[in-house]
Backbone as numpy.savetxt, mean C-alpha at the origin, in Angstrom:
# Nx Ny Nz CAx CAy CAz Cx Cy Cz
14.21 -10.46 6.72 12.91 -9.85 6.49 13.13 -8.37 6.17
12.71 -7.89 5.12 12.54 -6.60 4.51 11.84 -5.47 5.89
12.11 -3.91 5.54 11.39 -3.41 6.13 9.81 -3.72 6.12
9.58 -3.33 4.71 8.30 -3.56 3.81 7.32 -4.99 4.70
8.21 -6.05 4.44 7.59 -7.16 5.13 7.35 -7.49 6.19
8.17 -6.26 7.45 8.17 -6.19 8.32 6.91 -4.96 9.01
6.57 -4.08 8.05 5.63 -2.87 8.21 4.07 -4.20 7.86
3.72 -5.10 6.83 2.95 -5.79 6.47 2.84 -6.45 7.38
3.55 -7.53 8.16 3.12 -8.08 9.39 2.33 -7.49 10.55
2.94 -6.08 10.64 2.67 -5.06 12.17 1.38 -4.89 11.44
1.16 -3.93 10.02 -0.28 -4.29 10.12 -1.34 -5.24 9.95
-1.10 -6.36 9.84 -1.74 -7.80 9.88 -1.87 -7.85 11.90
-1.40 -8.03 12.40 -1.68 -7.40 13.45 -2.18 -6.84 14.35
-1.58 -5.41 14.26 -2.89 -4.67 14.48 -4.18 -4.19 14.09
-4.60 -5.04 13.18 -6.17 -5.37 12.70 -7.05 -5.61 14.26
-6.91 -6.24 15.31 -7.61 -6.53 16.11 -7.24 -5.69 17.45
-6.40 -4.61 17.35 -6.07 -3.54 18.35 -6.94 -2.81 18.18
-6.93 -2.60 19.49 -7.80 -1.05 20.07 -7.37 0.01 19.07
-8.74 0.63 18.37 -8.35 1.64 17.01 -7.79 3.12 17.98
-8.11 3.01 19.64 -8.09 4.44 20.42 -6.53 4.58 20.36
-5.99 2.99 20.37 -4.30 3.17 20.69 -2.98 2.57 19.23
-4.16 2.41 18.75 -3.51 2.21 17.18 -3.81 2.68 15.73
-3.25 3.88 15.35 -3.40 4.50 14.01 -3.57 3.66 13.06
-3.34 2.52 12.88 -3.47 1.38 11.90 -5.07 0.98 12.18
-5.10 0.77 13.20 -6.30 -0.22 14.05 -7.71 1.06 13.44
-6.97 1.81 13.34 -8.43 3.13 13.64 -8.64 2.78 12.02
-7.56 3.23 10.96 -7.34 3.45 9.86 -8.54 1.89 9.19
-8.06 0.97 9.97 -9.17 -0.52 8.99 -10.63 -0.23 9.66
-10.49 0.05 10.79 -11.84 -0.30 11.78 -13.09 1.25 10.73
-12.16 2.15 10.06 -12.81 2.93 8.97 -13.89 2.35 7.88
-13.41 0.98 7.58 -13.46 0.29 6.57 -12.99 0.52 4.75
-13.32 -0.71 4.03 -11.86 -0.77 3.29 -12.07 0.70 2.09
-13.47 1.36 2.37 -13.42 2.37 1.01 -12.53 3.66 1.95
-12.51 3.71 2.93 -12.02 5.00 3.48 -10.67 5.06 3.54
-10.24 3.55 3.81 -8.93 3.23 3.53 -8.87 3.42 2.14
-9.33 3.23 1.23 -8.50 3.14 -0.31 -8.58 4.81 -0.17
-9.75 5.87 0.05 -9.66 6.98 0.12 -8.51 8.07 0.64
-7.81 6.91 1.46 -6.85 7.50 2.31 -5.50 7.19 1.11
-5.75 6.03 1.14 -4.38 5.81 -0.45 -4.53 7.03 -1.66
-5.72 6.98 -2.02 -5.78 7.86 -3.23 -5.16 9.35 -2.80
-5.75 10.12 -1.57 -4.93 10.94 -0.43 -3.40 10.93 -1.28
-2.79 10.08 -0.21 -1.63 9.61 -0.10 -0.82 9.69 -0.99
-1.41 8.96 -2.40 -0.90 8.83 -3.52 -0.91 10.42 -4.36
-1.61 11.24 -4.52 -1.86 12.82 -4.68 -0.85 13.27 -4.40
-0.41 13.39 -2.99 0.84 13.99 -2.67 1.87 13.69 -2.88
1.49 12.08 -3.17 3.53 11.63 -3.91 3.36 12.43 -5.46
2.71 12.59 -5.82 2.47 13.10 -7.45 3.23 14.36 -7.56
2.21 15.13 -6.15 3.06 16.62 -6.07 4.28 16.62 -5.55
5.05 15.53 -5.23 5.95 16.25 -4.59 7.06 15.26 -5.71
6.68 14.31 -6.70 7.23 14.26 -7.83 7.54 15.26 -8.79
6.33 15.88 -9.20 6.04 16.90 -9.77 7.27 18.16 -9.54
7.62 18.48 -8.19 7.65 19.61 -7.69 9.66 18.91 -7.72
9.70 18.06 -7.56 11.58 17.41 -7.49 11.97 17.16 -6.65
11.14 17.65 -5.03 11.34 17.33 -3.71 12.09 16.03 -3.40
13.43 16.04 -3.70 13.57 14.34 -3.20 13.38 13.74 -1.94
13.81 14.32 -0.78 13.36 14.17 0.54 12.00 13.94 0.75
10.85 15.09 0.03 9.61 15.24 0.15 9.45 13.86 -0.01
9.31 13.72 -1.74 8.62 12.59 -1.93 9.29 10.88 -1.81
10.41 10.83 -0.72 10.83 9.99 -0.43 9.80 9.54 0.93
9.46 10.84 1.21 8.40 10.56 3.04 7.40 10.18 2.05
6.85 11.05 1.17 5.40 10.48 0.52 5.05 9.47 0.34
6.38 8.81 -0.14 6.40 7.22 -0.94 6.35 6.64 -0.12
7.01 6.47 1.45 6.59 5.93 2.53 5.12 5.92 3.16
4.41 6.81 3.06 3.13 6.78 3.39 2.07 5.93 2.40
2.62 6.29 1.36 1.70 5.63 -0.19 1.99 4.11 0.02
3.15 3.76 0.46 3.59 2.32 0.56 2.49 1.64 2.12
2.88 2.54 3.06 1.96 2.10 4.16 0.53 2.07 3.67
-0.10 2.90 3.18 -1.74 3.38 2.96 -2.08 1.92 2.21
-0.92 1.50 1.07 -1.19 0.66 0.10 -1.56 -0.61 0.96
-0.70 -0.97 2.37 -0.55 -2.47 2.82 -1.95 -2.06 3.57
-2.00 -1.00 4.19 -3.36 -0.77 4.82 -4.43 -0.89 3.85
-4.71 -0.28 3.14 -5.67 -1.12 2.09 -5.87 -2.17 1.76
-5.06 -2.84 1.43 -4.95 -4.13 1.18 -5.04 -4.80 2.45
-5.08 -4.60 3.48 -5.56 -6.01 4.52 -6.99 -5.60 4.95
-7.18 -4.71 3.97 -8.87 -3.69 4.76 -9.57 -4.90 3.44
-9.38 -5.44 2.86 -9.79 -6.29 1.76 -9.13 -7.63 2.01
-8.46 -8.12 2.97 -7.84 -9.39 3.51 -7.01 -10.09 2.56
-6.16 -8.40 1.57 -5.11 -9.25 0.68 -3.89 -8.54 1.68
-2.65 -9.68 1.45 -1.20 -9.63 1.95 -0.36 -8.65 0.80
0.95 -8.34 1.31 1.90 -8.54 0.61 2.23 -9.39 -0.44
2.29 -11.09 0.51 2.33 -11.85 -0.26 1.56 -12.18 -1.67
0.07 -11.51 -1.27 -0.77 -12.01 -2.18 -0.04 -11.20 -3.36
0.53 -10.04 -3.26 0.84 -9.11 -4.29 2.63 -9.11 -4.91
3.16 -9.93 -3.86 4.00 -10.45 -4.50 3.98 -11.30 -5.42
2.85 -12.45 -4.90 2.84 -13.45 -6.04 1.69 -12.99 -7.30
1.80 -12.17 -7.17 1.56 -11.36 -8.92 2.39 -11.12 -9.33
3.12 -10.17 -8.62 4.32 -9.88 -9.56 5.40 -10.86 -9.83
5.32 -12.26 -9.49 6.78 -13.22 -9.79 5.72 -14.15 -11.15
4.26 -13.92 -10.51 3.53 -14.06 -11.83 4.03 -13.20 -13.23
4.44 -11.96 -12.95 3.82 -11.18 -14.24 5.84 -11.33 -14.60
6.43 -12.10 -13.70 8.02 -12.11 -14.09 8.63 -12.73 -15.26
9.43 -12.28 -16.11 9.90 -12.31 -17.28 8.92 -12.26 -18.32
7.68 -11.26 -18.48 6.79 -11.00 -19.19 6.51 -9.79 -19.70
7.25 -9.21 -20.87 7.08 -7.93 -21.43 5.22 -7.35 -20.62
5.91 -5.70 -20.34 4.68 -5.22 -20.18 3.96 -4.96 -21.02
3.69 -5.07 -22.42 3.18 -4.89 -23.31 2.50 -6.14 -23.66
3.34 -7.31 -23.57 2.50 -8.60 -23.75 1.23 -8.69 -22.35
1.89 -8.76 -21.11 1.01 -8.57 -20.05 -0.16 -7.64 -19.72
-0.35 -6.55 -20.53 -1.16 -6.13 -20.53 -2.53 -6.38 -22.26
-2.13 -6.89 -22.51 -2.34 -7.38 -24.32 -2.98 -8.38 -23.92
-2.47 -9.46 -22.48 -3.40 -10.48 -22.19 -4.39 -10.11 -20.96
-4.55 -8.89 -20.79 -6.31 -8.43 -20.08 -7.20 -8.23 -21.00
-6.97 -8.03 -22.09 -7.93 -7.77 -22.65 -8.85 -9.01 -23.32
């Protein structure tokens, strides 16, 4: 089991913990727009600290953007999994074709 898959379980989880003793628990019990608010957050600062060359920086950023992301996503009762199996969907499929077929 991956870290990743292992951070996605803990918050599947703590969805039904006390939000007083769980930063996760507080973070859904927000509901799911405050959570995506918190990603968009999240995601800002990986930008700047792309932007800026910080590798350390935006190695922590990317960790938070990655958490905010699974927290969002179970604030809307999608998995990992669910988002894995997009992407083994969208596998061996030029991104140019894959996006050519949204429209």
């Amino acid at each position: 089991m991956t870290a990743l898959q292992r951070l996605s379980d803990t918050i599947a989880a703590r969805r039904t913990a006390d939000p007083d003793s769980s930063w996760t628990a507080k973070l859904l019990a927000t509901g799911p727009e405050k959570c995506a608010e918190k990603f968009g957050e999240e995601s800002i600062e990986a930008i700047i600290e792309a932007v800026r060359g910080d590798r350390q920086r935006l190695t922590s950023e990317a960790a938070d953007v990655l958490y905010h992301l699974l927290v969002m996503l179970a604030a809307r009762d999608l998995t990992l999994a669910d988002v894995e199996a997009e992407l083994l969907r969208r596998e061996g499929v030029s991104g140019i074709a894959e996006k050519a077929a949204r429209k």
